[in-house]
N, C-alpha and C positions, 0 to 999 in steps of 0.2 A: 482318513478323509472326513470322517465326521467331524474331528475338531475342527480342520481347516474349514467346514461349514459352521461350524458354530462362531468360528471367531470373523470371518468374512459376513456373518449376518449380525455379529457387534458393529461389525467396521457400517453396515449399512444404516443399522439401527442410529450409531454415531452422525453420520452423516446427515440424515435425517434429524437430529436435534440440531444439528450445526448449521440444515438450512433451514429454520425458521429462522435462523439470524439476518436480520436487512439492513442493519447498521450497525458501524463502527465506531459504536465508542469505544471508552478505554476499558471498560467493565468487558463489553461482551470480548474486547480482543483479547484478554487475561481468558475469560470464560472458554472463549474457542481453542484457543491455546493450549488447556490441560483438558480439555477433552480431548485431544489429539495425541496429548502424553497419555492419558487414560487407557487410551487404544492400543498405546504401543505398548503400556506396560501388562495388559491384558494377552497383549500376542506375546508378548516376551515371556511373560510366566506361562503361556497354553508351550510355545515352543521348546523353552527348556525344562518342563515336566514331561511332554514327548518324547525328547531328546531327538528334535527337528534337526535339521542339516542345514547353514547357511543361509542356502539358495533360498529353499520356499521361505524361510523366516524373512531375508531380505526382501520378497516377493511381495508378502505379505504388507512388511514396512513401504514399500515402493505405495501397494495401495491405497494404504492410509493418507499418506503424503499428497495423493491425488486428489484424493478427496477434502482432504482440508484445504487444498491450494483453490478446487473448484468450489467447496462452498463457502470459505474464510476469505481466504487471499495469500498472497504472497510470503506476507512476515508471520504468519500465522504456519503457514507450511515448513519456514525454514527452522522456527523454532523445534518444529514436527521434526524435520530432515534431522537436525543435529543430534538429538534424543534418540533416534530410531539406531544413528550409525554410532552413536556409543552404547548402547544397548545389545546392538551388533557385536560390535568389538568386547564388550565385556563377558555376554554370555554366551557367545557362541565363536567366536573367532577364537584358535589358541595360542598362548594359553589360557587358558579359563579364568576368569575373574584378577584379568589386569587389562589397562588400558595400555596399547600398542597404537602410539600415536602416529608412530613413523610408519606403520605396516601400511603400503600400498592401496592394500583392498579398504580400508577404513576412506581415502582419498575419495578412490575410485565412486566406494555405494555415496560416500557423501555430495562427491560430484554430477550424479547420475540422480540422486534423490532433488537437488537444489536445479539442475535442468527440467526436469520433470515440473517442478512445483512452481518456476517462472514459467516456463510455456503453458500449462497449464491455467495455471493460473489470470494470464495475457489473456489468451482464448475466452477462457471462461467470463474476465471481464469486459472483452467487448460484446459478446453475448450476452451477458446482462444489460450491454451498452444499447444492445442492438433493437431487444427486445424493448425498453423503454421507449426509445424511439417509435417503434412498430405502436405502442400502444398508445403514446402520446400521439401521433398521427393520427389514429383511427380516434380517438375521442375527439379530434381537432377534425378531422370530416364530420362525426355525429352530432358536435355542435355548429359547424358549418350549415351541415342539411336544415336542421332545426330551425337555424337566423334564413335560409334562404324560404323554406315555407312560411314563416312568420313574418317577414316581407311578404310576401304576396297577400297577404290577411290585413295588411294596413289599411288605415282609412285616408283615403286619396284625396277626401275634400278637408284632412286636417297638416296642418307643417308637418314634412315626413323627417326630418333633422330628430326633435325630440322623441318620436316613436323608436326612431334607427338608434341612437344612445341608449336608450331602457333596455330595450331588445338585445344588444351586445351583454351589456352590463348583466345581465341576469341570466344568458344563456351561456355567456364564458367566464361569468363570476371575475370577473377583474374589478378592481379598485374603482376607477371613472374613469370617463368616456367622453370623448372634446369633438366634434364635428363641425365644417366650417363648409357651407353650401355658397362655392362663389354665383351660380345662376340669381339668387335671390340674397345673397349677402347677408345670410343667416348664422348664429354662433351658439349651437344648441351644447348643452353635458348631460352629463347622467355620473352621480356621482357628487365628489367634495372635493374643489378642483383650489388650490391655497391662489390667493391676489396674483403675484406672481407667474400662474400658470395658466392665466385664464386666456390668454393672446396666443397658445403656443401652437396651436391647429391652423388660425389664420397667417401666422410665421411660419408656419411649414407652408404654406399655398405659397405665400408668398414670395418666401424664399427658393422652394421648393429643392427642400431639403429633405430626407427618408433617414431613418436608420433605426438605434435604440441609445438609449441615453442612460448606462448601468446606475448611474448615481441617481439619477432622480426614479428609477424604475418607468421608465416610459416607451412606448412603439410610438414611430410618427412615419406617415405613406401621405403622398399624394393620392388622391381621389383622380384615375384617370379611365375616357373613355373614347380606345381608341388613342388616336395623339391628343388630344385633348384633355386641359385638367380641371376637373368639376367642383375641386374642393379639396379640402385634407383630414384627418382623423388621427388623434393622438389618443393612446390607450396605455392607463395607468396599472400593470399589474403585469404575472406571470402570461407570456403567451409566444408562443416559435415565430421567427422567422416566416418559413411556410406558410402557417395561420394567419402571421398577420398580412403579409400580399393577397391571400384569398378573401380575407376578412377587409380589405381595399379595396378589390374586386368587385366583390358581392355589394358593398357601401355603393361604388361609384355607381353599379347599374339600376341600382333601386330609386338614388336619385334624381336620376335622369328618365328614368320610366314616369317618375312623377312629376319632373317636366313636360317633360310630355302628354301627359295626361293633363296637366293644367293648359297647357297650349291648344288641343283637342277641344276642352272644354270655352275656353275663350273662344274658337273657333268657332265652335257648334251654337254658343251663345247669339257671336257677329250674325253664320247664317241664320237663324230665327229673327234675331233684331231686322235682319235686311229683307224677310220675307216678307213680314209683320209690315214695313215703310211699304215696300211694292205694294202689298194690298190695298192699303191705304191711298197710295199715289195712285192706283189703280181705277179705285173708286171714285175717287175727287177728279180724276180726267175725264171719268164716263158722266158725274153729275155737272160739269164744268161745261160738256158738250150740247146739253141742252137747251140754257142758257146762250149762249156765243151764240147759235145757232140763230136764235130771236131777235139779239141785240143785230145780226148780220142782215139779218131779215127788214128789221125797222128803220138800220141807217138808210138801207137800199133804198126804200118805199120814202124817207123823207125826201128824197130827190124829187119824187115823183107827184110830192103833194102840191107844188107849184114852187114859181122862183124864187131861189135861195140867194140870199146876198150876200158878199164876200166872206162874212164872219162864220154865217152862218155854212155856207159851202166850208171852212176849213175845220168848224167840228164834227161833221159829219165824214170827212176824210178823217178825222183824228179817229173817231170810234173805226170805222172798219179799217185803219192799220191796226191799232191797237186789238181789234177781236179776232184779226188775223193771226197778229202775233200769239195770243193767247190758243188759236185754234190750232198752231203750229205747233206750239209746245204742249195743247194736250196728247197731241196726234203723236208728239215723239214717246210721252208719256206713256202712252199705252204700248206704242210698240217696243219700248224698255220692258215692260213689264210680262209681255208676251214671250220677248225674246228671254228673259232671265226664268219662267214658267215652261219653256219648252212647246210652248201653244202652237205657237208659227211656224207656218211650214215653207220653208224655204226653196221658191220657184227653184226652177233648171234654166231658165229662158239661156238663149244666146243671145248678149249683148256686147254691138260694137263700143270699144271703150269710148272711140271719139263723139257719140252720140252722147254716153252717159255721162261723158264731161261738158255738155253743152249743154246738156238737163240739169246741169247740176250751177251752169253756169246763169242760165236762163231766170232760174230759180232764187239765184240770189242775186240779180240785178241790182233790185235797187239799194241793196245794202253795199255794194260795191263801188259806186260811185266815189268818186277821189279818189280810188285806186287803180292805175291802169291795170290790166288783165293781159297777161302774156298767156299762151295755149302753146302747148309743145307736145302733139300727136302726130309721130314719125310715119307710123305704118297703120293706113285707114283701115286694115283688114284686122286689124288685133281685137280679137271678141273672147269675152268670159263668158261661165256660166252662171246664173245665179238670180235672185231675185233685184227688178228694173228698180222699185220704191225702195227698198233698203239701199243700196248702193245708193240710190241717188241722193237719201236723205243721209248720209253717211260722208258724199265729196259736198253736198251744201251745207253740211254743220263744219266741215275744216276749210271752203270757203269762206261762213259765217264769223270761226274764228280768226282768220287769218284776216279780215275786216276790220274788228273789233281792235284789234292787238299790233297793229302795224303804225307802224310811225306817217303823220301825215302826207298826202303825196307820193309814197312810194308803192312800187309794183306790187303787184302779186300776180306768182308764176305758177300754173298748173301744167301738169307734164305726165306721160306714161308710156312706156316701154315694156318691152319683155324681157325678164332679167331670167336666166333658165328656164326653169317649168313654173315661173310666178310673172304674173303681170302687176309690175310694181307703178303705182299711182302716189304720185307726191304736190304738196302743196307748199311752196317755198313764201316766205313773205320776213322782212325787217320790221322789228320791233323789238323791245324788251327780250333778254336772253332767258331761257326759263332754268332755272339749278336745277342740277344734276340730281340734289335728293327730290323732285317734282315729276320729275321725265315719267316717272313710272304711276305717279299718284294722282297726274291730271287727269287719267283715266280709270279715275275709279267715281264712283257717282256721288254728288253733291262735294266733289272735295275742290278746291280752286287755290294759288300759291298764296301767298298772304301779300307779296308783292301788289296782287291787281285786283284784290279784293273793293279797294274805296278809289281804282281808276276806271274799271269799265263794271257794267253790271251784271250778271248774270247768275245762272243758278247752277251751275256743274254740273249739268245731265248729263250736255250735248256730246264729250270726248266719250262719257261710257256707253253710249248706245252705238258711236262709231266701231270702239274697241268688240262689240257682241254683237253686231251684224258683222265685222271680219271673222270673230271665230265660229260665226254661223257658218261661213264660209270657208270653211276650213283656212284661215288667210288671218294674217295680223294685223295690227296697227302701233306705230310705234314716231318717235318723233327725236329729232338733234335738234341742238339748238346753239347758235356761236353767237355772242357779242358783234364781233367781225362779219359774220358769214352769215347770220339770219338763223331763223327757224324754221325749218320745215317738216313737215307730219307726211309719214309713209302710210300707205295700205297695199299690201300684199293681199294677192289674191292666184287662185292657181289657173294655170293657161289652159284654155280650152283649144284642145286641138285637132276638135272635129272639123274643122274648117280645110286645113291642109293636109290632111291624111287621105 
């Protein structure tokens, strides 16, 4: 028993030289090779100075074989296999020291050794297969974690294309790095990218083509987020499959965070810019009203100084339209400016709509001339809630409009109904068709189409204060408009139904 320990801790000791071997050249495969015959001839002479029996001696051989098939390989083992079963056959099978080619059991241990040392061997190499993988994975998450904290540490007011390249490139050690931001049509690398290669990120967006390309050693992914595709990334060097769709992944959403983030900022810029004008409009309405007020005062009183002759009678009508006009629009001025400051507090009153279209009618008289005036209030009892002066100055600026904008001679029709739980209020009138990219932007403030900019005059207030007294009102404003069928501007508002409950 103790030899069979001493030769079974050769066999281990063997083993252990044979796996510090990690590759196969031709040296080390000669090298592993007669350390395997080394083993056998060590059990061979431990055996036949014993004077062992067959069995364990074969036993022995079987081990060896194992072991060289688990840490060599296959052709390594069988060179082991052959050696063991003539060894076998010579010193221990009888007769003694001949070879028995034809003898059965020489077949047998040779067949049972060469099974052994392929199955073995199989196993043994996808477990090295297996394990690579395992390990390659886990440094492809370690470098993954890594590029996704170091994203987050970007600087957000600089191109995030050339930061996202460096950051690859040094955290996954690949060759170079192509990224292709369709948001902002940017073609950033990291790396030494040859003439030829320098298009091949925006040709993958393009195309939107993915794969690897063996020969030129390259990865190329669409940039997507969600269905959407934000751009592409080509990378020049050793990296999986797996890695590189997370390393897509991780790309797309960094870039779009920084859209967004520029978008944010553009935004936050707009509201500051547009608070900054309010104040300012703000200001200039309230120094604007003391003024008016004077000039109102002194046309009045010229009536009074004694009689005015025709000339004179028509410029003293000229200044108090004109300072009306001007008192008009400081008065909308400031209530834009309250309304967008949250200042105003929006009445509850109950108001019948047919009265508030008749206030609103009343109000813009004299601008309405040459237009006849159609009224279409079905049910006298239809009342809202809400503040009397907003609404009212809200159906006399899309009267006002509908004034200005109307072809000469033709109608304008105001109308209001109960359309469900909204009392819908519409001002229809023919004129000019307003485009479809405008619908949305005539109610934004000082903005007007470029169409009627040098035919009527005005300053673009008037649709934004209507649109912010509706959603003061919990209620919209919104507007169609047909070549054929005219233009007409909605306001929604919600039905008050204290009245019939």
């Amino acid at each position: 028993m103790n030899v069979l320990y001493l030769a079974t801790s050769g066999i281990m000791k063997i083993s252990e030289v044979l796996g510090e071997q990690n590759r196969f050249t031709r040296t080390q495969f000669v090298g592993q090779s007669l350390l395997g015959a080394w083993a056998v001839a060590l059990l061979t002479f431990a055996g036949y100075t014993l004077h062992f029996n067959p069995a364990p001696v074969g036993f022995l051989f079987l081990l060896v074989v194992v072991c060289v098939a688990i840490l060599a390989g296959f052709w390594q083992a069988s060179i082991v296999s052959v050696l063991a079963c003539a060894c076998l056959d010579y010193f221990f099978y009888p007769p003694l020291f001949h070879f028995s080619i034809a003898d059965p059991q020489d077949w047998v241990a040779l067949g049972a050794f060469e099974a052994s040392a392929l199955v073995v061997s199989r196993l043994s190499s996808r477990e090295r297969m297996n394990s690579f993988e395992v390990q390659l994975q886990r440094t492809s998450m370690e470098q993954l974690y890594e590029l996704s904290r170091s994203t987050l540490l970007i600087n957000m007011h600089k191109a995030p294309g050339p930061q996202i390249a460096q950051l690859i490139q040094r955290i996954f050690g690949v060759e170079a790095v192509a990224i292709y931001d369709a948001n902002s049509g940017t073609y950033d690398t990291a790396g030494t990218w040859r003439d030829l290669e320098k298009d091949l990120a925006r040709e993958c967006f393009d195309e939107q083509t993915e794969g690897e390309d063996k020969a030129a050693g390259t990865t190329q992914r669409v940039l997507r987020v969600g269905a959407n595709s934000v751009g592409a990334i080509v990378v020049r060097g050793n990296m999986g499959s797996l890695a590189a769709d997370a390393l897509a992944s991780l790309t797309a959403i960094t870039l779009d965070r920084c859209a967004s983030f520029e978008k944010e900022s553009q935004i936050e810029a707009a509201h500051q810019t547009e608070r900054l004008r309010a104040a300012v409009l703000d200001s200039l309405a309230h120094a604007v009203k003391t003024p008016l007020t004077a000039i109102s005062t002194a046309s009045a009183g010229l009536g009074e100084v004694g009689k005015l002759n025709q000339a004179q009678q028509e410029l003293v009508a000229l200044i108090e339209d004109e300072s009306n006009k001007l008192g008009e629009l400081s008065t909308r001025l400031l209530q834009t400016a309250k309304l967008e400051a949250d200042e105003i507090g929006v009445a509850q009153d109950e108001i019948r709509v047919g009265e508030l279209v008749r206030m609103a009618l009343e109000e813009q008289k004299g601008r309405m001339s040459g237009h006849p005036v159609e009224m279409a209030v079905p049910d006298p009892s239809l009342t809202v809630r809400g503040d009397r002066d907003l609404l009212s100055m809200a159906l006399a600026q899309y009267l006002d409009n509908a004034a200005k904008y109307s072809f000469a001679g033709t109608a304008v029709k105001i109308a209001a109904c109960q359309s469900h739980s909204e009392v819908l209020i519409s001002v229809h009138n023919f004129g000019p068709a307003i485009p479809i990219a405008d619908r949305e932007k005539i109610f934004q403030r000082f903005y007007r189409s470029e169409g009627t900019t040098q035919v009527v005059a005005g300053t673009g207030i008037g649709l934004s204060t209507v649109k912010m007294a509706a959603e003061a009102h919990r209620g919209h404003a919104w507007v169609i408009s047909d070549a054929s069928e005219g233009t007409t501007f909605f306001l929604s508002l919600p039905h008050n139904k204290g009245d019939r409950e």
